[in-house]
N, C-alpha and C positions, 0 to 999 in steps of 0.2 A: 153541184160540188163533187170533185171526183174521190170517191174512194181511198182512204187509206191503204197501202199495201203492207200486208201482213208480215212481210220479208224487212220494211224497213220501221214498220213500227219494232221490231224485235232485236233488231239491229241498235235501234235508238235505245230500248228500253236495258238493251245489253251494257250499250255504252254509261247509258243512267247511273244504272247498278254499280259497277265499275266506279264511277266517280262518286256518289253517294257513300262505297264502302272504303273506295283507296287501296286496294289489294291490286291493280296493277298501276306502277307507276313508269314516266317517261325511262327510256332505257332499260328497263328489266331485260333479264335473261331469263325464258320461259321455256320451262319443256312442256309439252304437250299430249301426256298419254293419249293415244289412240287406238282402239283394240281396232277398229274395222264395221263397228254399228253403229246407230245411226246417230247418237247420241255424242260419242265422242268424234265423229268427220262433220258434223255439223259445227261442236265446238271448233276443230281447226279451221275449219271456214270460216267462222265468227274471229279468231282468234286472226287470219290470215289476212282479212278486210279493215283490222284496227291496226295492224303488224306497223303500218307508216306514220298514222298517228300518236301513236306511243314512245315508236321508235324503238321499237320490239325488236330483240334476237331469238328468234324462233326454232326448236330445235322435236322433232319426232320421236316418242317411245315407246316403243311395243314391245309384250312380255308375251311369249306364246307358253303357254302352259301345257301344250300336248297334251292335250284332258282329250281331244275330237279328231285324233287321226286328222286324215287328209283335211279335213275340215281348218284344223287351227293350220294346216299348211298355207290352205287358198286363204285365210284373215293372213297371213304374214305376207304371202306375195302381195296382197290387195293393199297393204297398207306402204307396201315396197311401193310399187305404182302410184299411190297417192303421194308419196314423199319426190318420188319424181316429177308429177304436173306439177308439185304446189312449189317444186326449186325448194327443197329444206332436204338439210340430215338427218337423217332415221340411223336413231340409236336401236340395237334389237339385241333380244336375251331368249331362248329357253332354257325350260326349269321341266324336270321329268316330277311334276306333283305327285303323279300314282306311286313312286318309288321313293320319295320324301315321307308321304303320310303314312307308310308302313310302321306299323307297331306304337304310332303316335298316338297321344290322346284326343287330338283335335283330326276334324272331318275334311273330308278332301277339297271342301269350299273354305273353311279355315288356312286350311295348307298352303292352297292356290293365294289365297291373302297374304299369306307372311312370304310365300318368296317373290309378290308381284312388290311389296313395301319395301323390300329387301334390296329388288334390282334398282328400284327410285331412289332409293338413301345414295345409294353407291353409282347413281348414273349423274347425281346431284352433286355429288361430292366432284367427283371425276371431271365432269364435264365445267366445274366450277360455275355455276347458273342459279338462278336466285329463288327458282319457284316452279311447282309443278301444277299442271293443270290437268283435273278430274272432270270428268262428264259425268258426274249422279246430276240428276235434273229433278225437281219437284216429286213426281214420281216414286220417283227412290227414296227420295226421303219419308212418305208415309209409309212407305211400306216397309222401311226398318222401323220406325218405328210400333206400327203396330204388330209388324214381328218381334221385336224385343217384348213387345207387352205382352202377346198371348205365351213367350219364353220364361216369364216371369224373373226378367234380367235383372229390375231392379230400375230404382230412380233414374240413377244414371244414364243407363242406355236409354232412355225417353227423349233424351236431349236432342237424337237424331241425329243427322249427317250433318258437321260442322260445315258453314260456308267456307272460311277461313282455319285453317288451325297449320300453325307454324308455319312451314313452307309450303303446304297445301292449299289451293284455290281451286273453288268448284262454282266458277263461272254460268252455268247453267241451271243451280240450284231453284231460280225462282221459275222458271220453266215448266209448264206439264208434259207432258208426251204428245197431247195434240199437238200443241204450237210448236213442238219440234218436229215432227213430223212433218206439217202444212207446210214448215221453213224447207224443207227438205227438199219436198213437192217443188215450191216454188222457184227453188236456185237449181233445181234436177242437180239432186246430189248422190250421188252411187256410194251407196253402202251395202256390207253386209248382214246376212240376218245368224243369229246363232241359234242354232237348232234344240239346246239344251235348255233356252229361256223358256221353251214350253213343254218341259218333261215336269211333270208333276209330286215327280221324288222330291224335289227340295220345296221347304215350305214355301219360300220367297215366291216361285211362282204361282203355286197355290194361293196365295194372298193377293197375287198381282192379275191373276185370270179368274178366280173363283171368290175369293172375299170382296174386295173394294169393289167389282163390277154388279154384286149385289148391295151393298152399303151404298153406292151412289142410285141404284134402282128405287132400291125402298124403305132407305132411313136418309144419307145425307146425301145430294150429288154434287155439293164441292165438298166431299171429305180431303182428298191433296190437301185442300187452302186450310181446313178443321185442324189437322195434323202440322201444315206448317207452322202454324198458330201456337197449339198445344208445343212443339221442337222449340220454339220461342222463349215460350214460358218455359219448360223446364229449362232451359240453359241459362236466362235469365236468374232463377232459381237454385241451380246449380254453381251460380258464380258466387252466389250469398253462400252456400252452404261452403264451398270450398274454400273460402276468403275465412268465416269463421272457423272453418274444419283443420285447416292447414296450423293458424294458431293454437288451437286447443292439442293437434295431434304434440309439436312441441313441446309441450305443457305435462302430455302424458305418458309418452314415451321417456319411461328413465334410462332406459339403455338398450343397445342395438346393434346385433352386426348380421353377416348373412347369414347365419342360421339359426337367430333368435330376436325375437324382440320382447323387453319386459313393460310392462304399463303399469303405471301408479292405478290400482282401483279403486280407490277414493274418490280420485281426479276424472275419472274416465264415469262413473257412475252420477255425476253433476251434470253432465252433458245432456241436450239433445237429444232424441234416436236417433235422426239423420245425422248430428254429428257425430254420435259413436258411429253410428255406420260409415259415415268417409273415413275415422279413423281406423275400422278394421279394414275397409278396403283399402287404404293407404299399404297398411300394415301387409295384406295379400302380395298387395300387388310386389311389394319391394322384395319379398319373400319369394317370389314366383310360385303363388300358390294359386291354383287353379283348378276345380274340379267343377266339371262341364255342367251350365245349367244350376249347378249347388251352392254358389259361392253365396247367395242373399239367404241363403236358408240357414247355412252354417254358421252367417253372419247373426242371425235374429238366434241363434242356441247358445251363442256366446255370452250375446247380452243378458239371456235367460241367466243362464248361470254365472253373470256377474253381479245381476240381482238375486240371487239363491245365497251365496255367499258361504256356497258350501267346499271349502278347504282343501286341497289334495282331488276334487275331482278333475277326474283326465278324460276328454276322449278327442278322435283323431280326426284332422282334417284330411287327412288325404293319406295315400299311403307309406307319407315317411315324414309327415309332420303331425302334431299333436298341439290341444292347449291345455293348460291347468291356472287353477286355481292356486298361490302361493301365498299363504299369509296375506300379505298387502297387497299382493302383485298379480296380476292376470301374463300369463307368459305363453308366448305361443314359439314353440321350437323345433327345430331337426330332431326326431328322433334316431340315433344313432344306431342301429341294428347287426351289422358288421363287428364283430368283435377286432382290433387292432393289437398287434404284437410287431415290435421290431426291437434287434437285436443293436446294442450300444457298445461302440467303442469308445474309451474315455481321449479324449484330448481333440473329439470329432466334433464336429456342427451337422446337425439332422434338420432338413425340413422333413417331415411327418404329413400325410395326408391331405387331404383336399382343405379340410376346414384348420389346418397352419398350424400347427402344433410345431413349435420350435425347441430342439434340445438341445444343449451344449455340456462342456464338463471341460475341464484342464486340472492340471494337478502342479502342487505345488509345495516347498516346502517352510515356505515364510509363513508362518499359521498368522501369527499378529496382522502382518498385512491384508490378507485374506480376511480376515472379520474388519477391517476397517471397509473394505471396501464392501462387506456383503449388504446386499438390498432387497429387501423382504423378504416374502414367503417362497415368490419365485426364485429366488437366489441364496441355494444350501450348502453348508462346507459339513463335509463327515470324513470319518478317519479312514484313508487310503485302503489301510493295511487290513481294514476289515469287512471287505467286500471282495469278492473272486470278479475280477476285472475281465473275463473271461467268458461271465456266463450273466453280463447287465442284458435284462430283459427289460422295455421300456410297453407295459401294458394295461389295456383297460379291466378297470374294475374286473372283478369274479365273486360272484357270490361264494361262501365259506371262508371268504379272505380273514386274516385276521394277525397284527402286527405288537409289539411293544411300542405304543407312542414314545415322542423323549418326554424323560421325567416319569415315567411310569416302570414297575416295574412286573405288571403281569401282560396277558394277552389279550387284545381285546378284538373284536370281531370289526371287520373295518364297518358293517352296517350300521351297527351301533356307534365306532366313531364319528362317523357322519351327520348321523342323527345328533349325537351332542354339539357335535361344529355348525348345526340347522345347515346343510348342505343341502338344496333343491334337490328334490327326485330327478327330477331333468337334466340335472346334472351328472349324476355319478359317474352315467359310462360314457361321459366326456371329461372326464380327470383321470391325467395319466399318472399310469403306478408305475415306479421303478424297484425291479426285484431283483435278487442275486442268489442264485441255487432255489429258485421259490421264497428266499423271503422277501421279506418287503423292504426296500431300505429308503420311500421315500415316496407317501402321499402328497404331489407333487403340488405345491401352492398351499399346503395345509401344514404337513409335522413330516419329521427322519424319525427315523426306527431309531430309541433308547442304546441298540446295540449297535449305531453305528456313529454315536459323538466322538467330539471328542474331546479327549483326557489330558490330563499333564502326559500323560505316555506316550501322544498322537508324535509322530515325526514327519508324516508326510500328510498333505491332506489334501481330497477331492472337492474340487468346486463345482456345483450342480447348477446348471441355470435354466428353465422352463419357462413357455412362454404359449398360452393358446390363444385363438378366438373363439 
């Protein structure tokens, strides 16, 4: 009985897969990353032999990253060439990564990721096609994942390299490196090699030529199949926690915009760890807080001191965000550092800074109508005639502040008013003050200064309207 061929048992097991999970179906429009190794010219072969049976529109995309001089040159021309025997278009980008990751806080293999994700998003859009196709093969997937583990990433990243996620398809996932390789061998497939896979600066290859090769020696030697296993289970697991986490995040989140979010601590202390943890990474992630390597750690000092229940303590996640403890509330916010000042013309509309501070004012002399139509705290009417229109400073908090509330008739220090209105620490130097010669004529969302109501005597009067995130 003759031999099975290795080329078409993988071909078969390719096509298996593919039906089994339903990630390519008849008529897709696919692009096909291809750097130039062996991994992904193997997929467009695989990808190029099923193109009739599907009824595949098949399209080439290469990201050259100029990481390798002449190097990433000859993968662009090779994969030029490749797009010409196989009859397909080749879509192509460089990105100058070493001048992108300058001053960044992520590393020049991070970088190289967000602008190769980057050209996909927009070569997907562009090109109006339905799905990209990834060469990670089996391989890869243990080896993020036991890189993320010795990284101490967290739950999460254990999950490993998705088969499937969104418009992503990694066709070769169940694959080792031998049987793509043999495949290679077998259909004499010209690829090239990249010289940086074996510099030992980065961990990945360290893991990939120096760990697994002794894990398979003399502890496991189907660790690949141990790790796909284990990628299984957490995601499996990952689904339960996210399905519950996503609910409970709802539940505890009372309020939220980008540069705060507040949590019911009550609600958040009933929880799970694991579901407090999706909801502070939830909460990270929307936040765009990121500090390399730290996020599970700062995660687990949180939960610490949401069981301490110690009141007013502060400390900082990263360099311009912080959390505390509030009464009820666990709050993690921008801290504002930059003191703000701008100057205010009355009957103008100001947008104000990044995080939307909206001002307005018009002047009028119908006082009646004016209070009919005022609306709240953000919406104040004071008397025209007793403010220098001339010298409206619309600015943050200062310590020594100190105003006539209305209805009062001595000086109080605005710290102290604060304190009595329970105004968040977190707060303060994001509540704009409006002052006139230095004084204060108007703690904006809170009270007007006593000296500027107005009277039976008032004949004209300023309408103040405020508005932040």
């Amino acid at each position: 009985m003759p031999k099975k061929s290795p080329s078409k048992d993988l071909i078969k097991r390719f096509i298996g897969n593919i039906k089994e999970n339903g990630y390519i179906e008849n008529g897709d429009k696919i692009l096909v990353a291809c750097s130039g190794g062996i991994d992904s010219t193997v997929m467009l072969d695989l990808m190029h032999r099923i193109k009739d049976k599907y009824a595949l529109e098949l399209k080439i995309v290469h990201f050259n990253h100029c990481l390798r001089g002449k190097e990433s040159d000859r993968d662009e021309e090779f994969v030029k060439r490749l797009a010409e025997k196989c009859n397909f278009d080749v879509i192509m980008e460089r990105g100058k990564v070493k001048e992108f990751a300058k001053g960044e806080r992520y590393s020049i293999q991070e970088k190289a990721r967000i602008l190769r994700y980057d050209f996909f998003e927009r070569t997907l859009e562009k090109q109006n096609f339905d799905k990209m196709a990834l060469g990670h093969i089996a391989d890869d997937q243990a080896e993020t994942i036991i890189m993320n583990f010795i990284k101490g990433y967290g739950f999460e990243s254990l999950k490993g390299i998705p088969e499937v996620r969104n418009n992503y398809i990694r066709p070769l996932i169940i694959f080792t490196r031998k049987e793509i390789c043999d495949y290679a061998d077998l259909r004499d497939i010209n690829y090239v090699e990249d010289s940086s896979n074996v510099e030992y600066k980065y961990l990945r290859n360290k893991i990939r030529h120096k760990l697994i090769p002794l894990i398979k020696k003399d502890f496991n030697s189907n660790i690949n199949e141990t790790m796909m296993q284990w990628g299984m289970l957490f995601r499996y697991m990952g689904d339960l926690v996210e399905n519950v986490g996503e609910n409970a995040f709802n539940q505890v989140v009372k309020n939220k915009d980008k540069n705060k979010f507040i949590l019911d601590i009550n609600k958040f202390k009933d929880y799970f760890i694991l579901v407090k943890r999706y909801i502070l990474n939830r909460t990270f992630k929307e936040l765009k807080i990121y500090k390399k390597g730290a996020n599970q750690r700062l995660i687990e000092k949180i939960i610490r001191l949401t069981d301490s229940n110690k009141i007013g303590k502060v400390f900082s996640l990263s360099s311009n965000y912080k959390v505390i403890i509030d009464r009820k509330e666990l709050v993690i916010y921008r801290e504002f550092v930059n003191n703000f000042q701008f100057k205010i013309n009355p009957e103008e509309k100001y947008n104000l800074l990044n995080d939307g501070i909206v001002f307005e004012s018009s002047v009028s002399d119908n006082i009646d109508s004016q209070i009919t139509v005022k609306n709240g705290y953000w919406d104040e009417l004071i008397d025209y005639d007793k403010v220098d229109k001339s010298s409206l400073i619309l600015r943050c908090w200062k310590r020594g502040d100190k105003f006539i509330p209305l209805g009062m008739n001595h000086r109080k220090k605005l710290s102290d008013f604060f304190i009595d209105e329970k105004v968040p620490g977190y707060l303060k130097k994001r509540i704009p003050i409006l002052v006139s010669r230095d004084e204060i004529v108007w703690v904006c969302g809170y009270r007007i200064s006593n000296k500027v109501k107005i009277t039976e005597k008032t004949k004209k009067i300023l309408r103040l309207k405020c508005n932040y995130n």
